[in-house]
matplotlib code that plots the C-alpha trace (Angstrom):
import matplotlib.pyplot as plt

x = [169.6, 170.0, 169.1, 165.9, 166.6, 163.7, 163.9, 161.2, 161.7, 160.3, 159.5, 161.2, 164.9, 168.0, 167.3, 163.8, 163.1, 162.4, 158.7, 158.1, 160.3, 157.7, 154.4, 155.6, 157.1, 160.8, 162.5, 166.2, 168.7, 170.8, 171.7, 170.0, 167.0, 163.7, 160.6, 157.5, 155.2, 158.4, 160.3, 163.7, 166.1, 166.2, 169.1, 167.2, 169.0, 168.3, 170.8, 170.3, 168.6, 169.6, 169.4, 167.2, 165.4, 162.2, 163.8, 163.8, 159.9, 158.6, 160.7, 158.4, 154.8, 154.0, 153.7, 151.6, 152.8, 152.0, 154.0, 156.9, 157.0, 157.4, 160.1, 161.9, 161.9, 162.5, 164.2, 165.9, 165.7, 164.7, 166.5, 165.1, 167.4, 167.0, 166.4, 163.5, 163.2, 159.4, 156.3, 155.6, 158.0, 157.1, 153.6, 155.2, 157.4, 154.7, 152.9, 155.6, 156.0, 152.3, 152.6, 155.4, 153.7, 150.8, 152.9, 153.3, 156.6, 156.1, 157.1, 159.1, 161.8, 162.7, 166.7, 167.2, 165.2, 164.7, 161.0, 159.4, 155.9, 155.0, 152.5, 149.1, 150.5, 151.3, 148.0, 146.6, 148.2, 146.7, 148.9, 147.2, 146.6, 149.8, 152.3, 155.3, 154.0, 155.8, 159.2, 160.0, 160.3, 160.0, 161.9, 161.6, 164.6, 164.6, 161.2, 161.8, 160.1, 162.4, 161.1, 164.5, 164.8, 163.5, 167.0, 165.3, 163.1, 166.0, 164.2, 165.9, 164.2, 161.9, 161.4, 159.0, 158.5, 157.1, 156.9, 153.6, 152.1, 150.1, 153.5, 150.8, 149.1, 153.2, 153.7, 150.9, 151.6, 155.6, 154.4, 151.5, 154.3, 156.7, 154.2, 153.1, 156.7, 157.5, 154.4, 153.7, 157.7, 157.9, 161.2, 162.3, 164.0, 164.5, 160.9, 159.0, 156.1, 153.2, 149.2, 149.1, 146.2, 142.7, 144.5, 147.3, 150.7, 154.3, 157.4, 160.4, 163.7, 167.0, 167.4, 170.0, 170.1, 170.0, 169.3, 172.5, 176.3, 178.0, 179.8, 176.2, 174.8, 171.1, 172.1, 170.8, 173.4, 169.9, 170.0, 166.7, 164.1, 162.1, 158.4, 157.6, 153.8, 153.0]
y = [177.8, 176.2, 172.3, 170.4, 167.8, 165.7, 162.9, 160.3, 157.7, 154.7, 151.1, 148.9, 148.4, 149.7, 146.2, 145.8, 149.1, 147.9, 147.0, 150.5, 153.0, 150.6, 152.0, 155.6, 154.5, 155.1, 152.3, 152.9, 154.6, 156.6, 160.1, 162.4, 159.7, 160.7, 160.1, 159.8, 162.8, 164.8, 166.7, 167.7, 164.7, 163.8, 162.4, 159.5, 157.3, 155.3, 155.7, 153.5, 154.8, 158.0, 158.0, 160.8, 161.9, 162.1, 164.9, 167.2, 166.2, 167.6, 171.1, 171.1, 170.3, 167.7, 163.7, 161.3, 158.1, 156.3, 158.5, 159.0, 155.3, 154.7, 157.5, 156.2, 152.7, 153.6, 151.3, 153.9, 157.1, 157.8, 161.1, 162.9, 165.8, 167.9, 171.7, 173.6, 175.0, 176.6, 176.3, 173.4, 171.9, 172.5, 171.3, 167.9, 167.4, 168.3, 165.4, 163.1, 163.7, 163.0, 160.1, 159.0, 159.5, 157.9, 155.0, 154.5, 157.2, 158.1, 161.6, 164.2, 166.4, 169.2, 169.1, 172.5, 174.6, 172.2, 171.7, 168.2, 166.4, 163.6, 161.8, 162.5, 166.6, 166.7, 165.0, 167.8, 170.8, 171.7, 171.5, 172.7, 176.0, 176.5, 174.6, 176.0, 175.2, 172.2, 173.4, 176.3, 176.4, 179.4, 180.8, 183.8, 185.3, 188.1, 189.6, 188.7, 186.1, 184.5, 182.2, 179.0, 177.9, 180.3, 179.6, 177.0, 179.3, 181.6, 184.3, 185.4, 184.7, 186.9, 188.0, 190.8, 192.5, 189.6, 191.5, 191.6, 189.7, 186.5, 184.4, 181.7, 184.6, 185.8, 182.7, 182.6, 186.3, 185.2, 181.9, 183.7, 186.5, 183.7, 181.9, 185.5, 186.5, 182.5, 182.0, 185.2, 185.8, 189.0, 190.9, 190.0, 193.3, 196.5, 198.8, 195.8, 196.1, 193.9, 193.1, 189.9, 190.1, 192.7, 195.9, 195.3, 196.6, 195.7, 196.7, 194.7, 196.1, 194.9, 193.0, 194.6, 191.5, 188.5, 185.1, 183.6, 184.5, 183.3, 181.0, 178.9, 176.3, 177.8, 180.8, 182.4, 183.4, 186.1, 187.8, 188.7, 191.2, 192.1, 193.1, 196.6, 197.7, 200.4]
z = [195.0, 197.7, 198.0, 200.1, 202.1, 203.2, 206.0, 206.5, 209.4, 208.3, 210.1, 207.7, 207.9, 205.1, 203.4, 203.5, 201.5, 198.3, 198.5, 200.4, 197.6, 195.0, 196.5, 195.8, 192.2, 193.2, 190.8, 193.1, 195.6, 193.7, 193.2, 190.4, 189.3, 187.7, 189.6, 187.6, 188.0, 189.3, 186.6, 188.2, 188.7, 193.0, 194.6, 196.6, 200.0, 202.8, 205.7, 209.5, 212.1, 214.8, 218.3, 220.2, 216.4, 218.8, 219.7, 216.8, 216.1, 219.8, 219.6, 216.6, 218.1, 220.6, 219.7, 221.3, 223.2, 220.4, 217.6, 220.1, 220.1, 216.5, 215.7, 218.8, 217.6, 213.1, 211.5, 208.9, 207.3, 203.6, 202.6, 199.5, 198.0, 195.1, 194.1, 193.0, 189.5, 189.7, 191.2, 189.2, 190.8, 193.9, 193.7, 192.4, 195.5, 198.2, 196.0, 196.0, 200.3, 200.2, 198.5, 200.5, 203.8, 202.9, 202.3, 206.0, 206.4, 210.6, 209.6, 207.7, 208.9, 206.5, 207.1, 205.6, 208.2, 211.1, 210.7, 211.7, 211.6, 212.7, 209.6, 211.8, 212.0, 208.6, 207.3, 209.3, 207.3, 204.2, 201.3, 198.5, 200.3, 201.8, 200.0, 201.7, 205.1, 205.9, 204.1, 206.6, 210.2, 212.8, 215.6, 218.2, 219.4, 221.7, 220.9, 217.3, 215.0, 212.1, 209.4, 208.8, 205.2, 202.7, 200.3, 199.2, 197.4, 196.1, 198.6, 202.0, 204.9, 207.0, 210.5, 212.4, 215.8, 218.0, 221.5, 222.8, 219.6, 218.8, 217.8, 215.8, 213.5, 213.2, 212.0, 209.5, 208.4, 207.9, 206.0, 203.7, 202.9, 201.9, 199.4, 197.5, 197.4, 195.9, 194.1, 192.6, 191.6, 193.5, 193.9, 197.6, 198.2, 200.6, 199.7, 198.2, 199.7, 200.1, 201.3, 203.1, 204.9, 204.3, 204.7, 206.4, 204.0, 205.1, 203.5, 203.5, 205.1, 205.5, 209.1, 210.9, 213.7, 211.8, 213.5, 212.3, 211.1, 208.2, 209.9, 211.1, 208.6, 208.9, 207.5, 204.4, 201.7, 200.5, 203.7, 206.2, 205.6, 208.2, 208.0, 208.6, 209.2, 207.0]

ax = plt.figure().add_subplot(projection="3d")
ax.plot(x, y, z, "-o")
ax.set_aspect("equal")
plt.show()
């Protein structure tokens, strides 16, 4: 499985972190520690500041003056790195990241599949009934929709015919298909079929134009499926 990596820009510098990780009960920066209320060990760092990280937060959505300001100007970056075992798991991460955002993190950017919020757009999302939502990111290429970081889950990722189509309900359908396959242990393979939405059936078939090539750091070990309306 493949490992999350979760970026938070935060307003305090490298050496003024301590008070900050205490508020979300982090006791040090170090690889493989235990965080209470998390049950797989987390390899937890701070590294300095990046130039242009604005950047990578609006080709996600759009950031106010404000927000733009304060990812412009962060003082350092908490990284948080570990690998899912279940969806226990899971559900104690996205609590963790809550926890950590409420804290006063600016954002989060999901190094393994390029997504990024700014804290006001992921307090807007709702966790609890789409906890994958803020893991995966979403791309169109050439009348094509792709979901980036499903090998996080163990699952490949997904894509579907995106000429002439609402690219936001896409996105939804790739994201709802993502959770039942996760969630409810599916098998992610060629035939599988499966009822996202009130009567709507897909079946899942090999991508024959993946996104990426072997070579590419986005790409998926699992392989695509794409989403076939039956």
């Amino acid at each position: 499985m493949k490992n999350f990596v979760f970026a938070f820009p935060l307003s305090v510098t490298q050496e003024n972190t301590e008070s900050f990780l205490a508020q979300v009960h982090i006791s040090s920066v170090s690889l493989s520690i235990m965080v209470p209320g998390c049950s797989i060990p987390l390899d937890v760092f701070i590294q300095p500041p990046v130039p242009a990280l604005t950047q990578l937060f609006e080709e996600h959505s759009e950031l106010s003056l404000e927000e733009k300001s304060l990812i412009e100007n962060h003082a350092s970056l908490l990284f948080i790195r570990g690998s899912l075992r279940d969806k226990s798991s899971l559900m104690e991460v996205n609590s963790l990241i809550q926890k950590i955002i409420a804290a006063g993190a600016l954002g989060i950017y999901a190094e393994h599949s390029g997504a990024a919020f700014s804290a006001s757009a992921f307090n807007e999302l709702n966790v609890q009934e789409n906890p994958l939502d803020f893991w995966l990111n979403f791309v169109e290429s050439k009348g094509v929709l792709f979901s980036l970081g499903l090998e996080t889950f163990s699952l490949p990722d997904l894509s579907i015919n995106a000429a002439n189509e609402n690219s936001e309900e896409l996105r939804d359908l790739l994201l709802t298909t993502a959770e039942y396959l996760y969630l409810e242990r599916v098998p992610a393979v060629s035939g599988t079929k499966v009822e996202v939405f009130e009567q709507q059936v897909y079946e899942l078939c090999k991508e024959n134009s993946p996104l990426f090539s072997k070579n590419d750091p986005e790409w998926n070990r699992l392989g695509t499926f794409r989403l076939i309306r039956r």
